[in-house]
C-alpha positions in Angstrom: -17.1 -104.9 -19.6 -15.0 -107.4 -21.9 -18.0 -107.2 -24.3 -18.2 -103.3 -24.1 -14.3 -103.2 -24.7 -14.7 -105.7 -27.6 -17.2 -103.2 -29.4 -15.4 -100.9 -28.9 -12.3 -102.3 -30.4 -14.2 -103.4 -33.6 -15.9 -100.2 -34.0 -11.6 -98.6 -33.8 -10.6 -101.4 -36.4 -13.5 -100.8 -38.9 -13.0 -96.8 -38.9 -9.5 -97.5 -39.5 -10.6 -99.1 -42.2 -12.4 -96.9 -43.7 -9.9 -93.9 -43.2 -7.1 -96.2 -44.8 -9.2 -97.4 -47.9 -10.3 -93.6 -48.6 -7.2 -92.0 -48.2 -5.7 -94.8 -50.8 -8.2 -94.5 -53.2 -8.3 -90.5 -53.1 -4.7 -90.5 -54.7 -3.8 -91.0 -58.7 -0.9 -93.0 -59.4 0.7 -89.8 -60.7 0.4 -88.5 -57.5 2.8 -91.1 -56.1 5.1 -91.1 -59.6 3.3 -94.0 -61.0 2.1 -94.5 -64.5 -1.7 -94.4 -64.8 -1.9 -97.7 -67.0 -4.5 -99.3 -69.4 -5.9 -101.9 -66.9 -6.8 -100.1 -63.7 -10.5 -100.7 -63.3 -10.7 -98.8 -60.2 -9.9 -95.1 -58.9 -6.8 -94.9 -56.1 -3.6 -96.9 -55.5 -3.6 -100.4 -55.6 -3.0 -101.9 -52.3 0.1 -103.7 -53.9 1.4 -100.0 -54.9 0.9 -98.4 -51.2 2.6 -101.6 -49.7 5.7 -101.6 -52.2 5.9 -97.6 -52.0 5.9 -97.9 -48.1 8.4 -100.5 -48.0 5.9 -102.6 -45.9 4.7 -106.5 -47.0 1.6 -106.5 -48.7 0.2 -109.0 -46.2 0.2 -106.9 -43.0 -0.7 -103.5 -45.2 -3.3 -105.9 -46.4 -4.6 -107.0 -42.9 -4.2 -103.4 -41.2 -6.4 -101.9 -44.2 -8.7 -104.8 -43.7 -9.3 -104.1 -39.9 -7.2 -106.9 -38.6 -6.2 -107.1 -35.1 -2.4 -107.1 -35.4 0.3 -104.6 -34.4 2.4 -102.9 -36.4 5.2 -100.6 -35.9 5.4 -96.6 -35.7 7.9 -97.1 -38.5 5.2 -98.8 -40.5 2.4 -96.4 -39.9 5.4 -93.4 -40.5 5.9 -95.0 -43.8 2.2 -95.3 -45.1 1.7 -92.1 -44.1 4.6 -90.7 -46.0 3.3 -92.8 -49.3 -0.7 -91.6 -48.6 0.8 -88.2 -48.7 -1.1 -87.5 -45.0 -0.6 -84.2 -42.8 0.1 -84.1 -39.5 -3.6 -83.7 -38.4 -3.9 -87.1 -40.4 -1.1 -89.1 -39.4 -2.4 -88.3 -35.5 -5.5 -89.5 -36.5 -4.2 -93.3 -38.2 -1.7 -93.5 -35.0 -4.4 -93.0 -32.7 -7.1 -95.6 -34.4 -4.3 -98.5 -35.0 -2.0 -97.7 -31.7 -4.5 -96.1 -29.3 -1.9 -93.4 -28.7 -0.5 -90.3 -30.8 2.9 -90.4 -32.9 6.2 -89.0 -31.0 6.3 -85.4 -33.0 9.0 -83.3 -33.4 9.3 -80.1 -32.3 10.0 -77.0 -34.0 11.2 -73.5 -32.7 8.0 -71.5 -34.3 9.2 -68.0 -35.1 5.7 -66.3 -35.8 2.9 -65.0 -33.6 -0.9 -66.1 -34.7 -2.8 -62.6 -35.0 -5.6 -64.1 -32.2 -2.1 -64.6 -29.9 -1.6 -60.9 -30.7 -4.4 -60.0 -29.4 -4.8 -61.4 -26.6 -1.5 -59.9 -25.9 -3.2 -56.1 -26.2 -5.6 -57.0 -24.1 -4.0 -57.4 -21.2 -2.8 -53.8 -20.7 -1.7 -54.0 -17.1 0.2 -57.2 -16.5 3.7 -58.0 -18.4 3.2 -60.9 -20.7 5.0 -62.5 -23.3 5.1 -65.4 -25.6 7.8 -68.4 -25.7 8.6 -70.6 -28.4 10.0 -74.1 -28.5 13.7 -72.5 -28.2 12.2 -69.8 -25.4 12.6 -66.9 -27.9 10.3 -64.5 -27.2 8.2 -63.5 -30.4 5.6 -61.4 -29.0 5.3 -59.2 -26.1 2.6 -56.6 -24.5 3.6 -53.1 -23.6 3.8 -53.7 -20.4 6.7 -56.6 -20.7 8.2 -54.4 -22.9 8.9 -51.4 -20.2 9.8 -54.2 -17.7 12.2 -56.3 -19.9 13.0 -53.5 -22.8 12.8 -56.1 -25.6 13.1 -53.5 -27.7 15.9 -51.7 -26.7 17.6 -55.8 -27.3 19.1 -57.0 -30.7 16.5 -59.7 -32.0 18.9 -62.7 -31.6 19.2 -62.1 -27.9 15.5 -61.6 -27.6 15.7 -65.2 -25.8 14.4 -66.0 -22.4 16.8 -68.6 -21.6 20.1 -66.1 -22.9 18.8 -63.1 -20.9 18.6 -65.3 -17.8 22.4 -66.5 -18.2 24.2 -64.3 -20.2 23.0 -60.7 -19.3 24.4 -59.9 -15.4 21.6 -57.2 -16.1 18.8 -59.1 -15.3 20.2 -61.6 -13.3 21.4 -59.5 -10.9 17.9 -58.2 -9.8 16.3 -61.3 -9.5 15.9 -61.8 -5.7 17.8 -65.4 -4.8 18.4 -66.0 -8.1 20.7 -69.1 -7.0 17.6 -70.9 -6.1 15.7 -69.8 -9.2 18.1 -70.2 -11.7 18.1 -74.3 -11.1 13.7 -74.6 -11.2 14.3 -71.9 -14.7 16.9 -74.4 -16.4 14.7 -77.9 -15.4 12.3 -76.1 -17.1 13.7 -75.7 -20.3 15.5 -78.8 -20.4 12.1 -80.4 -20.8 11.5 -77.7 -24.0 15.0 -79.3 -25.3 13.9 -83.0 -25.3 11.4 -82.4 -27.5 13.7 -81.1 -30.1 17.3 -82.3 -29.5 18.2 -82.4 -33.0 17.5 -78.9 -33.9 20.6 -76.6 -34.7 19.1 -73.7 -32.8 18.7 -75.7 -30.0 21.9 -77.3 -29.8 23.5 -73.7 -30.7 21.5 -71.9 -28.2 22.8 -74.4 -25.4 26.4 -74.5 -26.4 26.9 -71.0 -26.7 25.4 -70.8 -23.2 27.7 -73.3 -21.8 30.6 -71.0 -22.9 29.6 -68.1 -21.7 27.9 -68.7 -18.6 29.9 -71.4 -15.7 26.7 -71.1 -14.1 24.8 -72.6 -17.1 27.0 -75.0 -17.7 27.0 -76.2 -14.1 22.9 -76.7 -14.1 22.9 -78.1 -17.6 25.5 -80.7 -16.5 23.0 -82.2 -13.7 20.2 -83.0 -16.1 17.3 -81.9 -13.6 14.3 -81.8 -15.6 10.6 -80.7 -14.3 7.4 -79.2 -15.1 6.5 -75.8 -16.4 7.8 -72.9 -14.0 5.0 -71.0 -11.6 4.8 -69.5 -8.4 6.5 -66.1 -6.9 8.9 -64.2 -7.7 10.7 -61.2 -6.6 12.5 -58.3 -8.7 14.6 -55.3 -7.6 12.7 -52.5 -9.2 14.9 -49.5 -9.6 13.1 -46.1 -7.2 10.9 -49.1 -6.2 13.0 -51.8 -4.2 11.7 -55.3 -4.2 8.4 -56.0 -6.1 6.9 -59.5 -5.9 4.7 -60.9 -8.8 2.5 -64.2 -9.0 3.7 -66.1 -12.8 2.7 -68.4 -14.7 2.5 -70.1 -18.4 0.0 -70.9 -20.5 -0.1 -73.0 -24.0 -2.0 -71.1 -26.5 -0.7 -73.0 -29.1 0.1 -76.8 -28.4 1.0 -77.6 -32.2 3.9 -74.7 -32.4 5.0 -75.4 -28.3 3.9 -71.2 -28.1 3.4 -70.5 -24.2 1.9 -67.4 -22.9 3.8 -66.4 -19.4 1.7 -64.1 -17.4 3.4 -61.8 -14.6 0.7 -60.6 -12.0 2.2 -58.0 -9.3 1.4 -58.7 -5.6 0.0 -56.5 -3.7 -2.5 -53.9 -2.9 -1.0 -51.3 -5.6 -1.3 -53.4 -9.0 0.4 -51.2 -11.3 3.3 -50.3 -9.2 6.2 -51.9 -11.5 4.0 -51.0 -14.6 5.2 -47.6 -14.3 7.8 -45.9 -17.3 10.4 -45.7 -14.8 10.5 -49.6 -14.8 13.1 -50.7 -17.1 13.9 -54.7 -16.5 12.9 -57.9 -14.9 12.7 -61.9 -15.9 10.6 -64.6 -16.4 10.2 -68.2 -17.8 
């Protein structure tokens, strides 16, 4: 086993490496803001250059490049990856071969729908589906969650999950015990918000909740935090009375945190609440 584990080790420290060396060597000095000098024999920063760019000694950059087994900091690998000029796809990559694990990324409230997400949308014609964001704005939506939830009839800024929930009685007020749901909805998102508690729309979204709804404020106060939300829930249809659906969420998108959340009627009559007199309901 230690053997296996050892091989496995060198094979790690050799590709990183490799990817280290290649990515130097594929980038001109002017690249970096560096004149191209008369003695540079070979292609590619100098070694010297990525170290004093990155802010790093030249030992350790030296030793990490050369396979070494030390350990090095997620600052340090941030800042080489800054000076090697390396995308996001690549700077996953050289945290995973020299720490084993992936970088802490940011998040980001994605405002656009892929065109595959779209369609995937279309095709499901009989249950009400939507797509989150990050921030839980919704930014796409099948016909069928638009006759439930009228996104439509909404002004775009209040086309948010999290602000129909708290700040529109309208919706609230059909949601069947929606003092025991409106606890599991906010632990959700709360999770959603750690990934991005520096963003302004986050922090805006939140504090403009907090003055408007007591209720918000309240649950957001206690810090409960869990997983994504799923199970049953139950809607006041109006000519209909309560109508129970099945929901869940979906990540169709981990890079841009876009969730699909997927509303599935119960009962023997699956496109009762599908029907045009159906005007609102919730989800998360």
């Amino acid at each position: 086993m230690s053997d296996t584990l050892d091989n496995r080790l060198d094979r790690t420290r050799s590709g990183l490496a490799d990817f280290l060396r290649r990515r130097r060597e594929s980038l001109s000095p002017l690249d970096v803001g560096l004149p191209i000098g008369k003695r540079r024999r070979t292609p590619g920063l100098r070694r010297e250059e990525v170290a004093a760019l990155a802010g790093v000694g030249i030992t350790w950059y030296t030793w990490l490049e050369q396979g070494r087994a030390i350990k090095v900091s997620s600052t340090f690998l941030d800042n080489v990856s800054r000076v090697l000029k390396l995308d996001e796809i690549e700077r996953r990559h050289l945290f995973l071969l020299a720490h084993q694990r992936p970088p802490a990324m940011a998040g980001q409230a994605w405002c656009e729908l892929p065109p595959l997400v779209r369609r995937l949308l279309d095709d499901l014609t009989l249950r009400p589906s939507y797509v989150l964001n990050l921030r839980w704005d919704v930014i796409g939506w099948n016909d069928a969650a638009a006759r439930l939830f009228g996104f439509e009839q909404r002004d775009p800024a209040e086309r948010n999950m999290l602000w129909m929930l708290f700040a529109d009685d309208r919706l609230n007020s059909r949601i069947v015990e929606w003092s025991v749901q409106a606890p599991q909805v906010l632990a959700s998102f709360r999770r959603d918000f750690a990934q991005a508690p520096e963003d302004e729309s986050m922090v805006e979204l939140v504090d403009g909740l907090e003055r408007i709804s007591p209720l918000f404020k309240s649950l957001w106060n206690r810090h409960d935090v869990h997983g994504r939300c799923e199970g049953r829930r139950t809607f006041m249809i109006e000519d209909q009375g309560p109508v129970a659906f099945d929901h869940s969420s979906f990540v169709v998108d981990e890079e841009k945190h876009l969730r699909l959340v997927f509303y599935a009627e119960v009962g023997e009559n699956e496109e009762v609440g599908m029907s045009t007199k159906t005007t609102e309901t919730t989800g998360e």
